[in-house]
N, C-alpha and C positions, 0 to 999 in steps of 0.2 A: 432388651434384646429382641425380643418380639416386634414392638414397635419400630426396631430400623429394619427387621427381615422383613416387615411389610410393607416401609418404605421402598425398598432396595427390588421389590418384585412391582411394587407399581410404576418405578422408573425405568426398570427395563421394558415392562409394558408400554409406556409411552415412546421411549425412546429407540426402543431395540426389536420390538414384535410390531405395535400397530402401523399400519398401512396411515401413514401422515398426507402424504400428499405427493400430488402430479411430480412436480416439479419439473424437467426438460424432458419427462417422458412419456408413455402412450398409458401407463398403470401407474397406481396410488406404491408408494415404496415406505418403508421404514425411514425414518430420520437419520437412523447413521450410514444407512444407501445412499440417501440423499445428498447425506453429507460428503462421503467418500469418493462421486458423483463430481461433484464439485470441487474438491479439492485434486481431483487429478489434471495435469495441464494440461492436456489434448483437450479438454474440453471446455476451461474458463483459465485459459493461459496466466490471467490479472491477478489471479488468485491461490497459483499456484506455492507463492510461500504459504501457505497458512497451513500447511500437516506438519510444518515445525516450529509452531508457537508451543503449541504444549509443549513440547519436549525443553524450549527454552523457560516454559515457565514452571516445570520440574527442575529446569538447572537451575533457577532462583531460587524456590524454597529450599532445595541442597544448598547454595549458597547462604541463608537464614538462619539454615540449621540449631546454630548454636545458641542465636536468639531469639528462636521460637521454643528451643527448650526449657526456657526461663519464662514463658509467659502459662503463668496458670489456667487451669481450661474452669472456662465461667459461662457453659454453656446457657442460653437464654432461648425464651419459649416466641419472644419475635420472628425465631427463625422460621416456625410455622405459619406463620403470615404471608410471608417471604414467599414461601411454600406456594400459600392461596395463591397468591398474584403471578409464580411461576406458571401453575395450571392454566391461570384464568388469560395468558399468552399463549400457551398452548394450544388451548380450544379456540382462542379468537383465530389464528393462525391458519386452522385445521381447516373450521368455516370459511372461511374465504381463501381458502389454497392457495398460500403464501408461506413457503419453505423456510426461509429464514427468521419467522416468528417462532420457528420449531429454534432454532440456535439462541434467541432471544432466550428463550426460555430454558435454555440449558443451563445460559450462563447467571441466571435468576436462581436457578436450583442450587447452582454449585455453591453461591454467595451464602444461600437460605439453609444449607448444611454446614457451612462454616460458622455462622452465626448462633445456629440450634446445637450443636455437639459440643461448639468448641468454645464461642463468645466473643462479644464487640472487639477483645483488644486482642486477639489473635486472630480475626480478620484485618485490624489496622495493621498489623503486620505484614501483612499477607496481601497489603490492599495493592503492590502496584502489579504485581504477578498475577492478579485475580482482572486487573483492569488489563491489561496486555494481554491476556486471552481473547480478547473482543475480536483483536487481530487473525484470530483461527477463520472467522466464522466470514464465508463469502456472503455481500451482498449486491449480486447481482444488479442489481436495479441503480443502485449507485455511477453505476456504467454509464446507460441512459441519460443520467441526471447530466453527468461532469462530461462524459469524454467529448460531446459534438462541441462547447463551451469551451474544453483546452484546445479541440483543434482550430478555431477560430480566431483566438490567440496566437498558436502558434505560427498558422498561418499569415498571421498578418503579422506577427515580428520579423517573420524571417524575409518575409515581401521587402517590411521596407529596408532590412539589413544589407538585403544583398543591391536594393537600388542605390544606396547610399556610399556601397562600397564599388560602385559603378558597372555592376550585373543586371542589365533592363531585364527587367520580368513582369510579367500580369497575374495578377491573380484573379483566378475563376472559384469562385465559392470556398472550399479548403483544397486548393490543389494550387499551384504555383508554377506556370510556365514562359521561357523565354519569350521575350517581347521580340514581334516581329522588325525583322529590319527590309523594306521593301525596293531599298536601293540595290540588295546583293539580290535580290531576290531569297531571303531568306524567311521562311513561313511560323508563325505564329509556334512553337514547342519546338522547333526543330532542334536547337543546342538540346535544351533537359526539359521534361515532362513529369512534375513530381508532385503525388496528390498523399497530403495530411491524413495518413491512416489512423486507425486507431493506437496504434502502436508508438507510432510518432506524437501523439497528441502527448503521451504523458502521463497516460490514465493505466497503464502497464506497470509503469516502474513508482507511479505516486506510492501505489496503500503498500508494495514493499518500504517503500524511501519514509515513508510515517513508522513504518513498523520500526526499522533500524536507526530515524535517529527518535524516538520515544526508547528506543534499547538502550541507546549511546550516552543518552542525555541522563537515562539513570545511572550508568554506573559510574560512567566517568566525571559530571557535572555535580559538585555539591550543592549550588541552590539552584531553588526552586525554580527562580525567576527565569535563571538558564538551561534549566532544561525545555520550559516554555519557548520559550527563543529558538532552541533549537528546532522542536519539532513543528514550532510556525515556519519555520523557513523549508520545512521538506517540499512544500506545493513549487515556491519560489527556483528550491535546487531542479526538482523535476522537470519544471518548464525550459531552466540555462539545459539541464542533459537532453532535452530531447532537441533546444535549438541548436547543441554541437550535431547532433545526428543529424539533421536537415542539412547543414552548412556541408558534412561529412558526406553527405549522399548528391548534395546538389556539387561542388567539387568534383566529387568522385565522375559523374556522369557528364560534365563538360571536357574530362582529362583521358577517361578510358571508353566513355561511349554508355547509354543509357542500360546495353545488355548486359557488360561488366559489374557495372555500378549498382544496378537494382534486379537485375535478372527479369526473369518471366512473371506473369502474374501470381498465379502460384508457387511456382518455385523462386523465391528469392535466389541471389547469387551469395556468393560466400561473402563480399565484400557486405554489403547490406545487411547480412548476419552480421557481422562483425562490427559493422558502426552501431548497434542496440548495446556492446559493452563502453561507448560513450560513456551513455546516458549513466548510468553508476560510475564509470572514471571521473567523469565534472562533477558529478551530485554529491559523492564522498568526498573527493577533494576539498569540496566547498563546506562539506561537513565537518569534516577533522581543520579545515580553517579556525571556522568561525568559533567550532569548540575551545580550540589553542587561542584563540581568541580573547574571548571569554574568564579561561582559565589563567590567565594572566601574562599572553602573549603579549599584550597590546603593549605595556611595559617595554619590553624587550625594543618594541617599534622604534617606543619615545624616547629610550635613552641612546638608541643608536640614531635616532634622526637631531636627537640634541648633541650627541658627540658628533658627527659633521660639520652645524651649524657652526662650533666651536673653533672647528679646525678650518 
């Protein structure tokens, strides 16, 4: 008992008292400021699900319950290892003031008390609710990496989309505008003027769209194979939901006018709010697809394309 009350005061010291780092601000904060910081949406919008993964990965071990109470506790001294290498994230973290090495290292500790208390085969229990926690923890810098990369993408599907479906358009870097026509005298943007924000890119609704179909794929999907399946195709969903939202906005702004459709720079208009519930209408559709899919949809396909053939 001793030894977890001195555990239990050295983690709140790391995690709850010392001053960890900058992170978006002008003074050194505590890791769960830090955290809390981040998790609010006014401030890293992309990230805003993740203050209910816990809660979701409390409803899983409640869901366990019954066969976690049949696994005997074979607690093991590994988990002080666990421990070290928790720390030694920690400190590298602190030194180089990088905030989410602090989170790395939570989710180290939490593994490295499951391991130490409790033992190997009640964390293999435990192990997909302890890996979906990963999904709490923002990392910032992931942004940087992927968003300018989707918009690029995006940009260039919907360029050739809408030439194809005979809407001249140009595209300038990630932004997409009407091609001039110089017979009417008509000028270069003047129908629609629509530049690949971050929001649009896809990089918004991906790490939600990973979160819920790795949710999806476990409770609903019995093998393995498919639930892999499914949460490779979350980047694929993401990119079809944000090219409805471009189609939805470039439409919108040749039908009601550029003010309607997209509004002001800062103030979106309602309509533009509203095409961002696209992007999760296509994404899950395509999810609850491919699942029914999977689960033995395709069946259903082949006997009703074989009964036709027949008739």
């Amino acid at each position: 008992m001793l030894a977890l009350g001195c555990m239990a005061l050295v983690l709140w010291v790391m995690y709850g008292w010392f001053p960890y780092g900058f992170g978006y601000g002008s003074t050194a904060e505590p890791v769960w400021k830090n955290l809390l910081w981040m998790w609010d949406g006014k401030h890293l919008p992309e990230w805003e699900h993740c203050p209910f993964v816990p809660l979701i990965c409390l409803g899983l071990v409640y869901w366990k319950r019954r066969e976690l109470m049949e696994i005997p506790v074979q607690g093991t001294n590994a988990g002080i290892w666990l421990m070290v290498l928790a720390g030694f994230v920690y400190w590298l973290g602190y030194m180089i003031d990088i905030v989410p090495f602090s989170f790395v290292s939570i989710q180290i500790t939490l593994g490295a008390l499951m391991v130490w208390l409790l033992g190997w085969p009640f964390f293999r229990a435990l192990l997909f609710p302890y890996l979906f926690l990963v999904f709490a923890w923002p990392m910032p810098f992931l942004d940087n990496l992927m968003a300018f990369q989707l918009k690029v993408v995006m940009t260039e599907i919907s360029y050739g989309f809408l030439n194809l479906i005979g809407i001249a358009c140009i595209r300038s870097g990630t932004a997409i505008l009407s091609a001039a026509d110089y017979r009417f005298g008509i000028p270069i943007g003047s129908k629609f003027s629509l530049e690949v924000a971050d929001p649009c890119s896809g990089i918004r609704s991906l790490y939600a769209l990973m979160m819920l179909s790795a949710l999806a794929g476990y409770l609903f999907l019995p093998k393995v194979w498919q639930r892999w399946v499914l949460f490779g195709l979350s980047l694929p969903l993401a990119v079809a939901g944000n090219f409805g939202r471009i189609l939805m906005l470039t439409f919108g702004t040749l039908l009601m006018g550029q003010e309607v459709a997209l509004g002001k720079p800062m103030e979106p208009s309602f309509y533009h709010m509203l095409s961002g519930y696209i992007v999760f209408a296509v994404a899950l559709t395509g999810m609850l697809l491919t699942g029914w899919l999977m689960d033995g949809g395709w069946k259903m396909i082949f006997w009703l394309a074989a009964g036709r053939r027949k008739t």
